[in-house]
N, C-alpha and C positions, 0 to 999 in steps of 0.2 A: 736881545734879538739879533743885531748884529754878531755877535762873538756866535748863538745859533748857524746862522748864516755862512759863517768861516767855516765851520765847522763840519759845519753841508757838504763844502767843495772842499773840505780838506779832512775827510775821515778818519783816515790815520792817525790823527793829531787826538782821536779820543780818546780817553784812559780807558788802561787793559786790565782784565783781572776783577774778581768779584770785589779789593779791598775799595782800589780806587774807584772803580764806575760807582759801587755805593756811596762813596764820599761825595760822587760828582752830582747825585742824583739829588743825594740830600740836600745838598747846596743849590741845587735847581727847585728844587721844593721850596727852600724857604725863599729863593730870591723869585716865585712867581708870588708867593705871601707877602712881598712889599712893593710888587709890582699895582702900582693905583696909577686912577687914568687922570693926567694933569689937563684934560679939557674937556669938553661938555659938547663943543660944534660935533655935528657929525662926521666929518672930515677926521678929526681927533679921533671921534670913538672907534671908528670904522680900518685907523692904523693901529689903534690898541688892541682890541678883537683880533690883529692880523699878526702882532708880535705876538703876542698872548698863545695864540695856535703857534706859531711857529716853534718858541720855549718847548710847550707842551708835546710839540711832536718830535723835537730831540731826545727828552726825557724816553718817551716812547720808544725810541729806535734804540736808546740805551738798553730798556727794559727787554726789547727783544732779545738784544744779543747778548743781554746779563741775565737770565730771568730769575736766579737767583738774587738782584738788588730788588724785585720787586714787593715782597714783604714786608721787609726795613723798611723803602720807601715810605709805603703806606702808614707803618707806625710812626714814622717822621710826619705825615702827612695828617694823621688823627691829634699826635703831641702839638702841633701847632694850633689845630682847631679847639680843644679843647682846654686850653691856655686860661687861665683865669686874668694872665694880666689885662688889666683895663686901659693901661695905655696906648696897646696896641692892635689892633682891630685887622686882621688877614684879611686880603685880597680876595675877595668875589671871583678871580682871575683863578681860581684852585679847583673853581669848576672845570675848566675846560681837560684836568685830568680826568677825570671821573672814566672819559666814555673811552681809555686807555685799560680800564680795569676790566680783564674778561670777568664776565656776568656768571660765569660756572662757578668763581670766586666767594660769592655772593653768601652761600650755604655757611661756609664755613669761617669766614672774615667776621660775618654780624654773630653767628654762634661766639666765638674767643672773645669778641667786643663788650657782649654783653651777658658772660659768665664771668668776665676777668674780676678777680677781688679788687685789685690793684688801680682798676676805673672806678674814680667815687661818681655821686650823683652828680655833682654840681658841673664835674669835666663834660660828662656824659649828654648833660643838658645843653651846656655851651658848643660842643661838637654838631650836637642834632639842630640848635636853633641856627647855625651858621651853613650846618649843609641845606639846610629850608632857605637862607639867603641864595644859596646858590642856582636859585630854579631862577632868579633873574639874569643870570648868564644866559645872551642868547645863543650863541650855541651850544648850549649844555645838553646832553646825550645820554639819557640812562640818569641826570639827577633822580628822577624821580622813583626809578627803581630801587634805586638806593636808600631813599629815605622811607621811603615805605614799608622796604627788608627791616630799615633798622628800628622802625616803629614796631614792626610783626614781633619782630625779637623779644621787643623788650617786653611786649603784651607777653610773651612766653615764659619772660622769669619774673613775672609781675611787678613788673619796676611803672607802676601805676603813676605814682608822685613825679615823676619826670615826663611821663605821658601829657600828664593835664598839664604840667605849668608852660611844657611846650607848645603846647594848643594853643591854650589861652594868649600864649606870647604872639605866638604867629600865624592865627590865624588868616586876621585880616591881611594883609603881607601876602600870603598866598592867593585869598581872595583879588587882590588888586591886581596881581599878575593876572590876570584873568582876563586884562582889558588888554595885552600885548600876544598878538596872535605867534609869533615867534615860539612862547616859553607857553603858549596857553594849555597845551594837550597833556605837558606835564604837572603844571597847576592845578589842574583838575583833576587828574590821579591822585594827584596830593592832597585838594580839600577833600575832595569824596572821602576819600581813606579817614580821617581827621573827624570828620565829618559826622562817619555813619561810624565810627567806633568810638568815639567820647558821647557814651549811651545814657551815661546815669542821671544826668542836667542837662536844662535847654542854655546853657552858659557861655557855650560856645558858638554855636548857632546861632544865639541873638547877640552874640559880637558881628556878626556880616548879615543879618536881615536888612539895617540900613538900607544896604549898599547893593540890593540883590534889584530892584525897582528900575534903575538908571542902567547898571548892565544888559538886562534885560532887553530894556528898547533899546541901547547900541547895539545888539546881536539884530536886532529887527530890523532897525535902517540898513545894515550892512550887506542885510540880504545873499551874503555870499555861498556858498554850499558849506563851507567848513562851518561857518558861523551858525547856521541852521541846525546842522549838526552839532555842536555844542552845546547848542541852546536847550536843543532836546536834553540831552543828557542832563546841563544844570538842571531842567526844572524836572527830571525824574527825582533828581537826587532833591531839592528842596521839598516835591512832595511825602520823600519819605521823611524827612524831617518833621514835615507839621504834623504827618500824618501822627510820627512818635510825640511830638511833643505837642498834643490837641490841649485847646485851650486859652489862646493868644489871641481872639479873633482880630482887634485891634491892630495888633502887631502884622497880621496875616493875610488881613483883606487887600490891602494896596499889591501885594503880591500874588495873593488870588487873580484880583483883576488885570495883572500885567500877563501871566501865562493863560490867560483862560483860550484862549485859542490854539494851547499846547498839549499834544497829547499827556492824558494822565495815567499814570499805569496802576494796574489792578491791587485791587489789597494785598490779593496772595503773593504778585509778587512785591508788592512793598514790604509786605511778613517775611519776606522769603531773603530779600536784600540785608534785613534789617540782621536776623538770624545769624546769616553768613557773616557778618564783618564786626560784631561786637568784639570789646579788648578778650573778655571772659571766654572768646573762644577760637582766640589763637593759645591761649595757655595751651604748656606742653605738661602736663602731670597728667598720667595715666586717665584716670575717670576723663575727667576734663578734655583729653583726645579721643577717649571714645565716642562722649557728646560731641565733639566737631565731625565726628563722621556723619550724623542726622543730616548733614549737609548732604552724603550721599543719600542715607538711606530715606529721605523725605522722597527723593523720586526713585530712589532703588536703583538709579542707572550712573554707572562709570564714566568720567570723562576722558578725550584723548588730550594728552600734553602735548602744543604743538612746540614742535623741535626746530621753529625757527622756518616760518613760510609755508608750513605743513599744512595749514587750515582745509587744503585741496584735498589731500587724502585723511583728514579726522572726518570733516562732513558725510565725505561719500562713504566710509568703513560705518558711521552711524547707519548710516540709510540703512546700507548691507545687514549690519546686525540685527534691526530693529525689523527685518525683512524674516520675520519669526522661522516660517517653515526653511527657509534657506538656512537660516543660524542652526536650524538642530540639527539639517543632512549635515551641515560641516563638521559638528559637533560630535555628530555619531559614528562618524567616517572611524575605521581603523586602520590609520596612519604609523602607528608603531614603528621605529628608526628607520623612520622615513625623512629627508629633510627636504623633504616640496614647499613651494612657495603656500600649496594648501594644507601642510601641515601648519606652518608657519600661523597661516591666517588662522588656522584651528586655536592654537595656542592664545592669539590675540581675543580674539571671542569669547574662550574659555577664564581669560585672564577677566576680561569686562562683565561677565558676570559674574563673575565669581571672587573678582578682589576688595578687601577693605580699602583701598585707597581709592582717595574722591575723584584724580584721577591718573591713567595708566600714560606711561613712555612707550610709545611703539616704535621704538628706533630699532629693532631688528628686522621687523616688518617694513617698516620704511625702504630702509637700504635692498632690501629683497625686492619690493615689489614697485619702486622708481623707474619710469622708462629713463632707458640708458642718452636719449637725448635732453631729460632735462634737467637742468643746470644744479645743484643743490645750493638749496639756502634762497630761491628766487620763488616768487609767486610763478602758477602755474594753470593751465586749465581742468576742473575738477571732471570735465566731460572726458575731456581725452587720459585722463587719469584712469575714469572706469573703464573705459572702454578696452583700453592696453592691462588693465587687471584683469578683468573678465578673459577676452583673450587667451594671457597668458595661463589662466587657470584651467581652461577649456583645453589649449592647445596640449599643456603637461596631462592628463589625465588620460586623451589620447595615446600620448605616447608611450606611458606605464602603464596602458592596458596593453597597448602593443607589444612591449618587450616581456608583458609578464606572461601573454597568449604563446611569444615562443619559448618563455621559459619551460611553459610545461609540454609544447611538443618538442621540446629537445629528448626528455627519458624517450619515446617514440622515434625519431627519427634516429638513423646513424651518421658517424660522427662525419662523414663529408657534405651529405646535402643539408645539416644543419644551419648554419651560416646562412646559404641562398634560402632555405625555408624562413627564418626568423624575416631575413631580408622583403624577402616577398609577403609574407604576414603583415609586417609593416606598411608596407605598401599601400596594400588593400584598404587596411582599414583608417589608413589617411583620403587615400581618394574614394572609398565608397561613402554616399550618403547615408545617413544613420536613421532608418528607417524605424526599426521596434524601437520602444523606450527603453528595453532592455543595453541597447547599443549606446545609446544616450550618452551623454555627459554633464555632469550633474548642473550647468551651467546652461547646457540644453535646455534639461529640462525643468531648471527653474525660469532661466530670461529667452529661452530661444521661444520664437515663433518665426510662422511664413508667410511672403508674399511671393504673389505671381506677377510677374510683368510680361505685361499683352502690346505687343506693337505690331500697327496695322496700316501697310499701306495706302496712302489715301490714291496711287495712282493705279495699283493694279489689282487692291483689297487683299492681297495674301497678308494672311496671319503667323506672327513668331511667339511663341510664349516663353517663359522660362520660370523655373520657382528658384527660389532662392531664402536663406535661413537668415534670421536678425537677433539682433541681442538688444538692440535699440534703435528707436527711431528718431532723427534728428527733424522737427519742425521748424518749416523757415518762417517769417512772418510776411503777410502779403503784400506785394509792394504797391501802395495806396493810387500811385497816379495813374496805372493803367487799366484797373479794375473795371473801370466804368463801361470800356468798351469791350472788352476781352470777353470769350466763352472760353471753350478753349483755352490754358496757357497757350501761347504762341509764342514758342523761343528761337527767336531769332537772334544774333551774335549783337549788331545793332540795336539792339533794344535793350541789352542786358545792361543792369549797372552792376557794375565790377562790386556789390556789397555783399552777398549774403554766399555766406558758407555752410553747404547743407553736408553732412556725413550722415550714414546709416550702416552701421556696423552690423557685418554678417560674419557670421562662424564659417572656418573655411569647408563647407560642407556642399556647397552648390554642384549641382549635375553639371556635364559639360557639354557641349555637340549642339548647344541651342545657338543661335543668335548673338553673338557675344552685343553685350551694353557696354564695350566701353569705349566706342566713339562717339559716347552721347555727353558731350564736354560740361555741356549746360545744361540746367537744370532747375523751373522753379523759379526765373529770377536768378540764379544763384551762380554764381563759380563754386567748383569743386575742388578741392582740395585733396590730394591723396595722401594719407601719412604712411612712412614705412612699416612693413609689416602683417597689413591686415587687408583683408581683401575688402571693397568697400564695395556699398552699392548707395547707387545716389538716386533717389525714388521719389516719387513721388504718385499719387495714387486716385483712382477716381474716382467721382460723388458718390457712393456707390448703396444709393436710393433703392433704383431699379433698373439690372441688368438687361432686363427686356427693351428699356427708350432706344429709339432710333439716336443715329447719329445728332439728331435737329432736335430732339427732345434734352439729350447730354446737353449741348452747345446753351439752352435755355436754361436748364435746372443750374449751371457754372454760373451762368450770367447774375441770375436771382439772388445766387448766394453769395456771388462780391458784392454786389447790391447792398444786400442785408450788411455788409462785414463795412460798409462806409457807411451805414446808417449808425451803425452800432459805435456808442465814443471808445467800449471796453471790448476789448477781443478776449474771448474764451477759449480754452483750450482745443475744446470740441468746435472752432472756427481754425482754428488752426490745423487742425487735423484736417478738417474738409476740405481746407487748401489744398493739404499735403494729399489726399484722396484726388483730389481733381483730374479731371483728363488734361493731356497735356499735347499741343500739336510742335512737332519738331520740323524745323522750318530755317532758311536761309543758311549760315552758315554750318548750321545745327542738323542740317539734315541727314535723314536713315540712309546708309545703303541697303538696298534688296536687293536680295540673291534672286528673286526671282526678276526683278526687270532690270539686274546686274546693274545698277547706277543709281545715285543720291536722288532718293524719293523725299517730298514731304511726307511727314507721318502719324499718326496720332499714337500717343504712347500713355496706355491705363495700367496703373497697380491696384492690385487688389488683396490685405490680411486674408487668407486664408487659413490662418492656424494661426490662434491666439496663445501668448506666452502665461505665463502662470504671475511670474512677475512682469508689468510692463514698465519698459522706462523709457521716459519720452525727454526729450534734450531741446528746449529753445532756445531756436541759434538768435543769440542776441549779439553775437560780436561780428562789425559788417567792418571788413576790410578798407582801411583810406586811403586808396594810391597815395594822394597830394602829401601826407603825412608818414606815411609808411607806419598805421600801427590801427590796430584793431578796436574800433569806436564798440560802444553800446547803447543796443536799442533800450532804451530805459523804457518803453510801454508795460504800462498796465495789463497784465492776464490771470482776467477770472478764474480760477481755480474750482472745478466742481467737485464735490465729493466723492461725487460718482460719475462712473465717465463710461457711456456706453463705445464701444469699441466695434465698429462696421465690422462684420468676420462672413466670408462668403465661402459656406463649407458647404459639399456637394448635400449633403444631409438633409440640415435645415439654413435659411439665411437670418437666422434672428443674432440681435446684436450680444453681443457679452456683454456683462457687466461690471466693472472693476471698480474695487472701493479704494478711495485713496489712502495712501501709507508710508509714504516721504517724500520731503521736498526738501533740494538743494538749493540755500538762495547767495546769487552773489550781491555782494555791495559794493560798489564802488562805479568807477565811466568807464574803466576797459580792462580787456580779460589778463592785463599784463600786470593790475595793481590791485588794488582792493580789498573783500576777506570772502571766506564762504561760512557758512553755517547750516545747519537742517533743523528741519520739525521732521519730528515723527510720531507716527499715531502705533500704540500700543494695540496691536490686533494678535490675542493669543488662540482663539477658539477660532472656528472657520470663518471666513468673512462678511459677513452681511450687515451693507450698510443702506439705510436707506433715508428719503432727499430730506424729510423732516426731522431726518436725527439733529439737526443742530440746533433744536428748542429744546430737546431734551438730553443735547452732548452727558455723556459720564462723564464726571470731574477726572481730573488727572489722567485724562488718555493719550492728551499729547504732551510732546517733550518737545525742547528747544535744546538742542545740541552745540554747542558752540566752544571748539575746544575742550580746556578744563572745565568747563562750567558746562550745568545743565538743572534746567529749571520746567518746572511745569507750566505750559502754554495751553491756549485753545484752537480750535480750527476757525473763529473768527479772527483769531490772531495774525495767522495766518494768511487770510483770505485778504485782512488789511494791511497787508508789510509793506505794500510798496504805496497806499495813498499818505501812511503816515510816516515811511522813510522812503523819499523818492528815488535812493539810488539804491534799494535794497529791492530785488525782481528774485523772483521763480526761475531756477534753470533748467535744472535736471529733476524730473517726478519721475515717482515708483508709484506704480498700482499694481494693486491686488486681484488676482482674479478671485471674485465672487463665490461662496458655497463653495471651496475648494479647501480640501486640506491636505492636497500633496501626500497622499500613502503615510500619512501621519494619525494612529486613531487618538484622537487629541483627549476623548473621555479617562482611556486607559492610562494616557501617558501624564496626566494633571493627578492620575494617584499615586504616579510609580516616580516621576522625576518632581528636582525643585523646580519649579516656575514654569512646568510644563518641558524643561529642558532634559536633553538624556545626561542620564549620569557620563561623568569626563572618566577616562582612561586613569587606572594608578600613576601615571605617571606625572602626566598636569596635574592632579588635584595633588601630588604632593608639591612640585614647586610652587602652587600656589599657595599653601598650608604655609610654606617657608617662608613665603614672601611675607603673608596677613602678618606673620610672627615677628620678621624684622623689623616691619612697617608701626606697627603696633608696640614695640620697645622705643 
């Protein structure tokens, strides 16, 4: 550690050259293999842990600037571990290279490891039960990856006899780690794995029954979130154990009655867990791979691989996809060498239906459709992810109708006013509102809809209106202490607490010469936040029961319904919305100017849906800003989820509500929007939509999906509806509904004879790289 150290402040003193830095490496390798810790106080262990990293982070800075010694290394590195002599027993300390190993590595490392002739079993054994010792390293990084590659491997060339005897050796060893929160998250990848793939005997599994009683209640006194969390997952994973190996009641009961207050999960998905993870079906021999696809095709649907923080954009591309009548206009689009970010998303859609692998890399799509401020490789928000997608889809579509309207009056026009014609063309049809649906843009008219905002004087009664187009609407949640007295919002500067951040994304499409809103700062409770790029409107909307109530009649029905919303322990969507509907009086700092009493009037200010979107999505802001902290909490509340969710729509026509069936939901898990994961359900809606409230006594099996990354599994809508009482940091963000009896200029009869899966046939050109793909994937 010291000679490290020197070595720090005196770089140049390193060896140069691929001969020496390997020789330096390998000699660092074996002296961290007899590097043991000579004390046991924690003082001791806590400067061993600290030489320990420092060794391994010279190695490291070797490895960068040689990366050719990195190979060698590692064979130096495997030759040690697998050492038959017994005198000598390597250093636990060999973990802490591990997380030095890039993880792209991984594919091809455990493939040579575990084709090599030249690796007998017994090395192979002793290798794997020593990298299993290494998940007691606490800062070990990626052990677990590791040993579970090289578990997957060996299932692959059936090296079965090294499987079991390593189980058997270590299981309990893994299990025990279990009790040290440090090393516990990779413990657990490690039994489960161990676990739910040594299928054939209950042999290994009643080696840690014992010991599963006493864990147990420690996660329970501990009471911590993590431990909560843990604990769920042990007792999924020990239900699907007994559930396989029924039979034991003896053995079974005392652990029965320690989780019985644990949720249990469903047959199917314990059939479904079980399925996925047996040895028989990581085997790579042809049959044997095409059986492991059943994994896809038990739900028919593709998963996204996330590429490292991605989870923001897999979830929300599920939504989108599973957003049917949207997926086929993408689908049908003729994009031909075109390379729009909406080709692009064509190709990703095309892929997900249509590929044999369980599931797809969207790293082209990624890099394309990443808003340019956020960071890669970092959690992210899934809302403002869509919202700058959508957008940016909208905005290009525009503009290549634009330039393709002056392509063809160029043969027309002569070659001087060419130029200013195209120029003015453009123009037009960025600032005019896009009235016919023929004008439309396909993002229009799947997510747009309209509100009107009506602000009215309360000193002189002159009325301002203005409409305005939305792609989505952001619900705030109500803020509890003021309810009681309030009709009325009454947004005053003073009153506001600096928490909730409302956005409501509109297409840049709005009329101009109204009233402008945008000194209307606050909003709702809410600070407003404007991100670049996008024109916002921060809205909010009122009860909009019956247009006819006097001002006194409003002021009462508002009252009523905070009322109700503090009676109530669960808030509904459809409470949220009404919030969001409410009239709103703008007052003290917040006040209107009028043009016509030329000075800062109080004001009452109503939104009203006027044109319903086809898809709607609705976004609960659950992330409320924390001065004191400088980082964005979340409201972890409970919100009921209805299937169907009537939609106030006040069209000159008639006023009756719309009705949208529901069809995805974005959920995050975690306490703030900086960390966490996201996931979706989606409900399978291929035919036109009609749902209705008693469907869920008679749900169709396998309608809904759980999207979660690579994985996807078949769920229910009580699944659903329960996510957040039986994971409390797992909430609803972002929903997609459906409008109702609609099928979007789609005749859905025709197109279920003519296409697969109701989907249009893809272009020659996708279906052959995809054809390629099935074919490489599948050798």
């Amino acid at each position: 550690a010291r000679l490290c150290q020197l070595l720090g402040d005196f770089p140049q003193c390193l060896p140069r050259g691929r001969k020496l830095s390997l020789a330096f490496c390998q000699q660092l390798g074996r002296s961290i293999a007899h590097f043991q810790s000579q004390g046991s106080r924690e003082a001791e262990l806590r400067l061993y842990v600290s030489q320990v990293t420092q060794v391994s982070g010279l190695l490291r800075s070797v490895w960068k600037a040689e990366p050719d010694t990195l190979l060698p290394s590692l064979q130096e590195l495997f030759a040690i571990i697998s050492a038959a002599d017994t005198s000598f027993e390597p250093s636990v300390a060999l973990a802490s290279l591990v997380q030095h190993i890039p993880l792209q590595m991984i594919t091809v490392l455990i493939r040579s490891l575990t084709t090599d002739p030249n690796v007998k079993d017994a090395s192979m054994t002793q290798a794997l039960c020593r990298m299993i010792d290494w998940l007691s390293w606490p800062l070990a990084q990626h052990v677990e990856t590791w040993v579970i590659a090289l578990l997957k491997g060996l299932a692959a060339v059936q090296k079965f006899t090294i499987l079991i005897d390593v189980t058997l050796l270590k299981i309990e060893l893994v299990f025990n780690r279990l009790w040290f929160p440090l090393v516990r998250p990779g413990a657990l990848a490690v039994l489960s794995h161990m676990l739910l793939s040594f299928q054939h005997s209950p042999e290994a599994f009643h080696l840690i029954v014992p010991h599963v009683v006493s864990l147990v209640h420690s996660f329970k006194r501990d009471g911590l979130p993590s431990s909560t969390a843990f604990l769920m997952q042990l007792t999924e994973l020990i239900h699907c154990m007994m559930y396989h190996y029924s039979g034991f009641p003896e053995l079974y009961e005392p652990i029965l009655e320690a989780v019985k207050d644990m949720p249990k999960p469903t047959e199917e998905k314990i059939k479904l867990i079980l399925s996925q993870s047996a040895w028989t079906s990581q085997s790579s021999s042809l049959p044997s791979c095409l059986s492991r696809l059943s994994g896809k095709s038990e739900t028919g649907k593709t998963g996204l691989i996330n590429l490292g923080n991605t989870c923001y954009m897999n979830s929300v591309i599920q939504a989108l996809f599973m957003a049917t009548d949207f997926r086929r206009h993408v689908l049908s689009l003729n994009l031909n060498g075109c390379n729009s970010l909406m080709r692009k998303l064509q190709h990703l859609f095309a892929f997900l239906a249509h590929t044999q692998r369980e599931a797809y890399a969207p790293r082209i799509f990624f890099e394309a459709s990443r808003p340019p401020w956020f960071t890669p490789r970092s959690q992210q928000d899934c809302s403002e992810y869509l919202r700058f997608l959508l957008d940016r889809l909208h905005e290009e579509e525009r503009t290549l109708k634009a330039l393709s309207s002056a392509k063809i009056s160029e043969s027309v026009i002569n070659e001087e006013s060419q130029t200013q014609e195209a120029v003015h063309k453009a123009q037009v049809f960025v600032e005019a509102p896009c009235m016919g649906n023929e004008e439309k843009t396909l993002i229009e008219k799947m997510f747009g809809g309209k509100l009107k905002t009506t602000i009215c004087c309360l000193n002189c009664k002159s009325v301002s209106q203005k409409e305005e187009a939305f792609t989505d609407l952001s619900l705030a949640f109500c803020p509890p202490v003021s309810l009681e007295n309030i009709g009325p919002r009454c947004m005053e500067r003073s009153e506001v607490k600096d928490d909730y951040i409302v956005q409501t994304n509109t297409l840049a499409t709005s009329s101009t010469g109204e009233t402008p809103l945008s000194n209307l700062e606050v909003n709702g409770g809410c600070d407003t936040i404007m991100n670049e790029g996008t024109i916002k409107d921060f809205s909010t909307e009122p009860n909009s029961e019956n247009t006819t109530n006097s001002e006194l009649g409003k002021v009462k029905d508002n009252r009523d319904m905070s009322q109700r919303l503090i009676d109530k322990n669960t808030l509904s969507v459809t409470d949220l919305l009404n919030y969001f509907l409410a009239p709103e009086i703008l007052s003290g700092d917040n006040k209107y100017h009028c043009e016509k009493c030329a000075s800062l009037q109080n004001a009452e200010k109503t939104m009203q849906i006027i044109e319903e979107p086809e898809y709607l999505i609705l976004t609960l802001l659950r992330f409320s800003y924390d001065p004191k902290c400088h980082i964005r909490r979340k409201i972890l509340d409970n919100v009921s989820l209805p299937l169907v969710l009537e939609l106030p729509v006040k069209k000159a026509t008639s006023p009756l509500a719309v009705v949208s069936g529901g069809c995805s939901v974005v959920v995050h898990s975690g306490v703030s929007s900086e960390s966490g994961h996201y996931y979706s359900y989606a409900r399978n809606v291929t035919g036109p939509c009609t749902v209705v409230e008693n469907e869920l006594d008679t749900e169709m099996p396998r309608e809904w999906f759980l999207f979660n990354d690579s994985r996807v599994t078949f769920t229910s809508f009580q699944s659903v509806q329960k996510i957040t009482s039986r994971f409390p940091k797992d909430t609803a963000y972002v929903l997609f509904y459906k409008k109702q009896n609609s099928t979007c200029g789609f005749n859905t009869n025709l197109a279920n004879g003519l296409w697969v899966n109701g989907d249009p046939p893809l272009q020659k050109d996708l279906m052959d790289a995809i054809t390629k793909d099935n074919k490489l994937y599948l050798q």
